[in-house]
C-alpha positions in Angstrom: 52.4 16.6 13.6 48.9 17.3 16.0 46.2 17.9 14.5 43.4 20.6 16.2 40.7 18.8 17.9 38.4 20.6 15.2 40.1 19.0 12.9 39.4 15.1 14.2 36.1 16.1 14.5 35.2 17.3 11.2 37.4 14.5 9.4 34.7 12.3 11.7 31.8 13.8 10.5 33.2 13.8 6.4 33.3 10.2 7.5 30.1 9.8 8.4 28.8 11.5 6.1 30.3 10.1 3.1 28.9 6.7 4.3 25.3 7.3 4.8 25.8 8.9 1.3 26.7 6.1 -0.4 23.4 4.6 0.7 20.9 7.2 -0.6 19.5 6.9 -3.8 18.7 9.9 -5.5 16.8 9.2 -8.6 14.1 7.0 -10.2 14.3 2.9 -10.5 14.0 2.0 -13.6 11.7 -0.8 -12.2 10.4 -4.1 -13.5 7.6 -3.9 -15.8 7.1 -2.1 -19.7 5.9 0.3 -18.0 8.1 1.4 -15.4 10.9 1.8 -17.8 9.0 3.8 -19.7 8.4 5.9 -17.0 11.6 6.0 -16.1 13.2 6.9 -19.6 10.6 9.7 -19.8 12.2 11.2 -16.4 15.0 10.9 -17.7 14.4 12.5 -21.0 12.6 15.9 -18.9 15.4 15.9 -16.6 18.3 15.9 -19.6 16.0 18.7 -21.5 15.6 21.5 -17.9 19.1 20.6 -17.5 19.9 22.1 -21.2 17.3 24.8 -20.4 19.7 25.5 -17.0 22.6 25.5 -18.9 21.6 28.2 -21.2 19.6 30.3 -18.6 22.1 30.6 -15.9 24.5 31.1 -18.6 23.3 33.7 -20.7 22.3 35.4 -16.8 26.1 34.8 -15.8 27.7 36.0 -19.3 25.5 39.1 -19.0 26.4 39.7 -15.7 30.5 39.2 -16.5 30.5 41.1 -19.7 27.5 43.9 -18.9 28.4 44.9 -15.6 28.5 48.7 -14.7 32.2 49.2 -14.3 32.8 48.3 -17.8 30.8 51.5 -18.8 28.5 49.2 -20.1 24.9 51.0 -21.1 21.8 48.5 -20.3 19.7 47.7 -23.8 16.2 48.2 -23.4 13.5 46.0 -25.0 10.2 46.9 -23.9 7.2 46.6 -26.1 10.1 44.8 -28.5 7.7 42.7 -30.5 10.1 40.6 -31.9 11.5 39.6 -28.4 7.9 39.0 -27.1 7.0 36.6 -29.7 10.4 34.8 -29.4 10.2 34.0 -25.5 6.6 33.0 -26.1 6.8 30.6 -29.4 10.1 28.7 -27.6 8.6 28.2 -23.9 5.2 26.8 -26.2 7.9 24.6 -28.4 9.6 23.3 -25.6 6.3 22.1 -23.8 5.1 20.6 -26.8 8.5 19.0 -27.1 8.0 17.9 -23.8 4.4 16.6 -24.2 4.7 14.1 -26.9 6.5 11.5 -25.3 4.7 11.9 -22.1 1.0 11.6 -23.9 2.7 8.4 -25.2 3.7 7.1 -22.2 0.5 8.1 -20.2 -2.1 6.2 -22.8 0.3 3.0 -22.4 -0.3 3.5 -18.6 -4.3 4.0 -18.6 -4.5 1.4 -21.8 -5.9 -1.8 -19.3 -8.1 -3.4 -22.0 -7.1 -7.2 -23.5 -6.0 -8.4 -19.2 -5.3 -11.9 -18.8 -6.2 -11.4 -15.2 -8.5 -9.1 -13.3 -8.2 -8.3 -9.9 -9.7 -6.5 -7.3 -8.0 -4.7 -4.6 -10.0 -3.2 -1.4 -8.5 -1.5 1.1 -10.0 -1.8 4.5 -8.2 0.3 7.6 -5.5 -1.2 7.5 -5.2 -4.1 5.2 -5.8 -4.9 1.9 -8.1 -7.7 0.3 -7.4 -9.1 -2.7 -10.4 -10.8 -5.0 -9.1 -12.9 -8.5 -12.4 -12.5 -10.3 -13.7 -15.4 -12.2 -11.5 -17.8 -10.1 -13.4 -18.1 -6.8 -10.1 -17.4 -4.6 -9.7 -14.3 -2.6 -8.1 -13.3 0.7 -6.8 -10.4 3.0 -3.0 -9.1 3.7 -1.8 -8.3 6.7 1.4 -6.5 8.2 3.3 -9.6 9.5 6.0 -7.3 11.1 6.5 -8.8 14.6 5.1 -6.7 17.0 8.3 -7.0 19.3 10.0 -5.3 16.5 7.3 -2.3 15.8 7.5 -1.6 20.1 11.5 -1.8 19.5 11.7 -5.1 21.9 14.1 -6.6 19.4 16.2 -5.8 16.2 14.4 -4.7 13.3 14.1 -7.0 10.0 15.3 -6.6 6.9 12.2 -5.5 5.7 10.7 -3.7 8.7 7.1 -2.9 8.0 6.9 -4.5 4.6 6.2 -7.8 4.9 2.7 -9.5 5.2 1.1 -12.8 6.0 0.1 -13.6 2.5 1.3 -11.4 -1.0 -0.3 -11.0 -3.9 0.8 -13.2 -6.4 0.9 -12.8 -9.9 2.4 -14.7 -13.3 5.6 -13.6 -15.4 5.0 -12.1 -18.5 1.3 -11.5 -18.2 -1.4 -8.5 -18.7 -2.7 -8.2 -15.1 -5.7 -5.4 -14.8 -6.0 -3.8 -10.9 -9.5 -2.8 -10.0 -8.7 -0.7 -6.9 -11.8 0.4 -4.6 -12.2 0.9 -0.8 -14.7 0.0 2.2 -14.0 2.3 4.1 -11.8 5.6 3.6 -9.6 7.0 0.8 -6.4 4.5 0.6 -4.3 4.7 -2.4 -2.2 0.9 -3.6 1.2 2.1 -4.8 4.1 -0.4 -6.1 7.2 1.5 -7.2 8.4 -1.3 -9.0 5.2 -1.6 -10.7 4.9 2.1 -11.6 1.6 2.0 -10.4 -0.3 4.2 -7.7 -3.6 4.5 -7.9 -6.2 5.7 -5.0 -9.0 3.6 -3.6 -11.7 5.3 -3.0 -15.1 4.4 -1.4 -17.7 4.0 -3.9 -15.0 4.1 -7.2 -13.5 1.6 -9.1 -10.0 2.8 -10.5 -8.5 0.7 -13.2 -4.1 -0.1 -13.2 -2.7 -3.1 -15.3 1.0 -4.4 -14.8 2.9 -7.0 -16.8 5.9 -8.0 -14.8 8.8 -9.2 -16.8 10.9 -11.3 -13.9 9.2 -13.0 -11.3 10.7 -11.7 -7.5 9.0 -10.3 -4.8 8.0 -6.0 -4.9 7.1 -4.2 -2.2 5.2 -1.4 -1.8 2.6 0.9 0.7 -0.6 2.3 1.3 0.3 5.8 -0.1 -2.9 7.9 1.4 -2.8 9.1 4.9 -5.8 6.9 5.8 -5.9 6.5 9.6 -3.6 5.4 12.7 -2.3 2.4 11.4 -2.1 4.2 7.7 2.2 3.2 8.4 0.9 -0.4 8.5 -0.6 -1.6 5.6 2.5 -2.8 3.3 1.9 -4.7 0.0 4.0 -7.3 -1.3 3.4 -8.9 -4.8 5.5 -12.1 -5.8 6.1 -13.0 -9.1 5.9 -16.7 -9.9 6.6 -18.4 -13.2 3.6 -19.6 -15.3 3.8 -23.1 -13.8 4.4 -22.0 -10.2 1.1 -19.8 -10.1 -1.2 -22.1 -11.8 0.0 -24.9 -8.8 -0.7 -21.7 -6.1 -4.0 -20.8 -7.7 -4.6 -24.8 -7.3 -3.8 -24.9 -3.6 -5.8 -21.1 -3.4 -8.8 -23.1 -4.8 -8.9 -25.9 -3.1 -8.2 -24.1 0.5 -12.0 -22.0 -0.6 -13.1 -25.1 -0.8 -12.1 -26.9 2.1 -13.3 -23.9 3.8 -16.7 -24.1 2.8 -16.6 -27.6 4.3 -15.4 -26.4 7.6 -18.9 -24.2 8.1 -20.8 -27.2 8.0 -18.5 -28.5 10.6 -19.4 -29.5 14.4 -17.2 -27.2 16.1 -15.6 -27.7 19.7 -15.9 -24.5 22.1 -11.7 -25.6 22.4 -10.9 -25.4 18.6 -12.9 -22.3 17.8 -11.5 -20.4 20.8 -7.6 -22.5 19.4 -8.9 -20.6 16.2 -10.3 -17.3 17.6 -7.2 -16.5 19.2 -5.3 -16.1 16.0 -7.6 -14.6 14.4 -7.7 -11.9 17.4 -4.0 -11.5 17.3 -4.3 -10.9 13.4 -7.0 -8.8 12.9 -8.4 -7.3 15.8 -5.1 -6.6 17.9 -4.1 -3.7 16.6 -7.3 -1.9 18.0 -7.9 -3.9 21.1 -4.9 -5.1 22.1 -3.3 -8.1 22.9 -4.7 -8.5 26.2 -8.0 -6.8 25.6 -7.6 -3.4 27.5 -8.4 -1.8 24.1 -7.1 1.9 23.7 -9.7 3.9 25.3 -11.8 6.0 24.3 -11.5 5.4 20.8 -10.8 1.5 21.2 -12.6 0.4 24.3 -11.4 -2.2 26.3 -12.8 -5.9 25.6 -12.0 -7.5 28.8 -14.5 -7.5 31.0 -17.4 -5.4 28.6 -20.6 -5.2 28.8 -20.4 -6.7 24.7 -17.9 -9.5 25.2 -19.5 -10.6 28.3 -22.9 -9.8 27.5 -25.9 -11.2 24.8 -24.0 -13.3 22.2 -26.2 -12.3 19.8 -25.3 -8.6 20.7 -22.2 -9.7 20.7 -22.2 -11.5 16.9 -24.3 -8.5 16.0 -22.0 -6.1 16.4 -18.7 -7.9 14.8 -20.5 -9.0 12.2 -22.1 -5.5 11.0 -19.6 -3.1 12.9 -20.9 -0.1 15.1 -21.8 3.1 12.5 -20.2 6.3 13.8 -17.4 4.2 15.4 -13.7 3.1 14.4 -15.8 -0.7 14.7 -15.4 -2.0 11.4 -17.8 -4.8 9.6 -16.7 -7.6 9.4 -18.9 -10.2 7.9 -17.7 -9.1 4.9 -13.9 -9.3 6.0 -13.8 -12.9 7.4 -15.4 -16.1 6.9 -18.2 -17.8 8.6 -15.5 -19.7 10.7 -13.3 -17.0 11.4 -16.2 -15.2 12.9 -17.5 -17.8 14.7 -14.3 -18.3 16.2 -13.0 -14.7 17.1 -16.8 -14.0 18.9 -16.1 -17.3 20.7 -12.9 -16.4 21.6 -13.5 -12.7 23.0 -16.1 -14.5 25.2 -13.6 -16.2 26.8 -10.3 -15.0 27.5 -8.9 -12.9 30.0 -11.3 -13.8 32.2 -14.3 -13.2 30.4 -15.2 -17.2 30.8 -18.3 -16.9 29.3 -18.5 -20.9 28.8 -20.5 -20.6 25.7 -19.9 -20.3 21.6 -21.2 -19.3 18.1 -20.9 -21.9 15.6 -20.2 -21.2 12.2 -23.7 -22.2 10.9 -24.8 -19.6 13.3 -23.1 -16.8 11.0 -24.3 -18.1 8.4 -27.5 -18.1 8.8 -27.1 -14.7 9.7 -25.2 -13.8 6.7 -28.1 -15.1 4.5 -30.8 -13.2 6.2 -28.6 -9.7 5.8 -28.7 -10.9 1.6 -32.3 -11.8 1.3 
């Protein structure tokens, strides 16, 4: 037996179909916190009680239409100004939200109840990364997108987790109360971790509070979820989940990495090993404006190679990464990065792509001008 050609095609397209079905998810994650469960099982609790209400609205509308149409000789009843009606389709809408309400206040006063945290940290947003500060323990540190940028220009395949993956996570213990502290430096970002069941917007000037308890240790992903700039797509956040033991040795190694980096300030420095250094922190945190080679994305990113700034005063040149250019997409960054890391970008700049400046600001350099901007 042939079959029509319309026929192939649209068993083809059932096919197709029903497999990129089978990949979508269309509800809610249950998650992996207290918190996100709860969320969840309220969801789920609304979305069983409009389902009822659906039921008994379309049906009554259906059973009135069947049995109550006009060529039954059916007369309409009429029930304006029926006070009895009124009062009945106002007292159960009111019962129905109140029914609705109570497990929903509950759930929300769990959510905003951040008191009693074993851990408080604070989470900045800068355009378009995010900086992570554990109060009280003297470690903090920015996370950027790690997402090869052969894969974001589609030179190769795309990873498994295109877009969400960074140089360094946040990282948190099982099975303790961690309080979020979200602000900004810059513009309106918002930290959102689905797993978490937490979202909450940074905002320049506000501290917003979150708390999370994670109950299996794992790594969750999330975004910036605030349209907050070009690179807004960007900005990915991963947390991983260590046992107890596992993130007391990390916050060990965190510690004594702030440490050793104190020490390097006071280093003497090589022109060699701060441009060695300088180039990767270019190609981590300044690339994405300027590019890799330095032509910049003119007019709003201007070319590096060959400018008057990189090739110019070093002190202009120090001046203006370290405190950022007001009324421009140039951030601040003396705030951002350490002495070193400072030190070693300017020097850099000043001598790549053919800038070949020949000369160097040493890390005692920035800081000396990073205690002058505090006294």
């Amino acid at each position: 037996m042939t079959r029509h050609p319309h026929v192939w095609m649209g068993l083809l397209l059932w096919s197709i179909f029903s497999q990129a079905q089978a990949a979508w998810t269309v509800n809610m994650a249950p998650g992996a916190t207290q918190i996100s469960n709860a969320v969840f099982d309220l969801h789920m609790t609304i979305f069983w009680i409009c389902v009822v209400i659906g039921i008994i609205v379309f049906g009554a509308m259906f059973w009135s239409m069947m049995m109550h149409r006009r060529s039954t000789g059916q007369n309409a009843a009429h029930f304006h100004e029926n006070t009895r009606v009124e009062i009945l389709w106002t007292i159960v809408p009111f019962l129905i939200l109140v029914l609705m309400a109570i497990p929903a206040t509950a759930t929300l006063i769990k959510m905003y109840d951040s008191s009693e945290s074993d851990i408080d940290i604070q989470i900045t947003g800068y355009q378009w990364k995010w900086h992570y500060k554990y109060l009280g323990q003297d470690v903090e540190f920015f996370s950027n997108l790690a997402t090869p940028a052969e894969q974001i220009h589609n030179q190769s395949a795309k990873g498994e987790h295109y877009l969400l993956e960074v140089d360094k996570p946040l990282v948190l213990p099982v099975d303790a109360k961690v309080r979020f502290l979200v602000t900004s430096a810059d513009v309106i970002h918002s930290w959102w971790v689905p797993a978490f069941a937490v979202k909450r917007d940074a905002i320049p000037g506000f501290v917003n509070e979150a708390w999370t308890r994670v109950d299996k240790p794992g790594l969750y992903r999330g975004q910036c979820a605030e349209l907050c700039g070009k690179d807004h797509g960007f900005m990915p956040i991963v947390v991983e989940v260590k046992s107890k033991p596992d993130y007391e040795k990390w916050l060990g190694e965190r510690k004594a990495e702030a440490a050793q980096l104190k020490e390097l300030t006071s280093k003497e420095w090589t022109r060699e090993e701060l441009v060695e250094r300088g180039d990767k922190v270019y190609h981590t945190t300044c690339v994405a404006c300027h590019q890799a080679e330095g032509q910049g994305l003119p007019p709003m990113f201007p070319a590096l190679k060959g400018s008057k700034i990189a090739t110019g005063p070093i002190k202009d040149h120090l001046n203006i990464v370290f405190h950022g250019k007001p009324g421009t997409s140039m951030a601040a960054f003396g705030k951002q990065l350490s002495e070193v890391d400072i030190a070693a970008v300017v020097t850099y700049e000043r001598n790549a792509w053919g800038n070949n400046k020949g000369d160097m600001v040493t890390p005692k350099e920035v800081l000396e001008l990073k205690q002058a901007d505090s006294q």
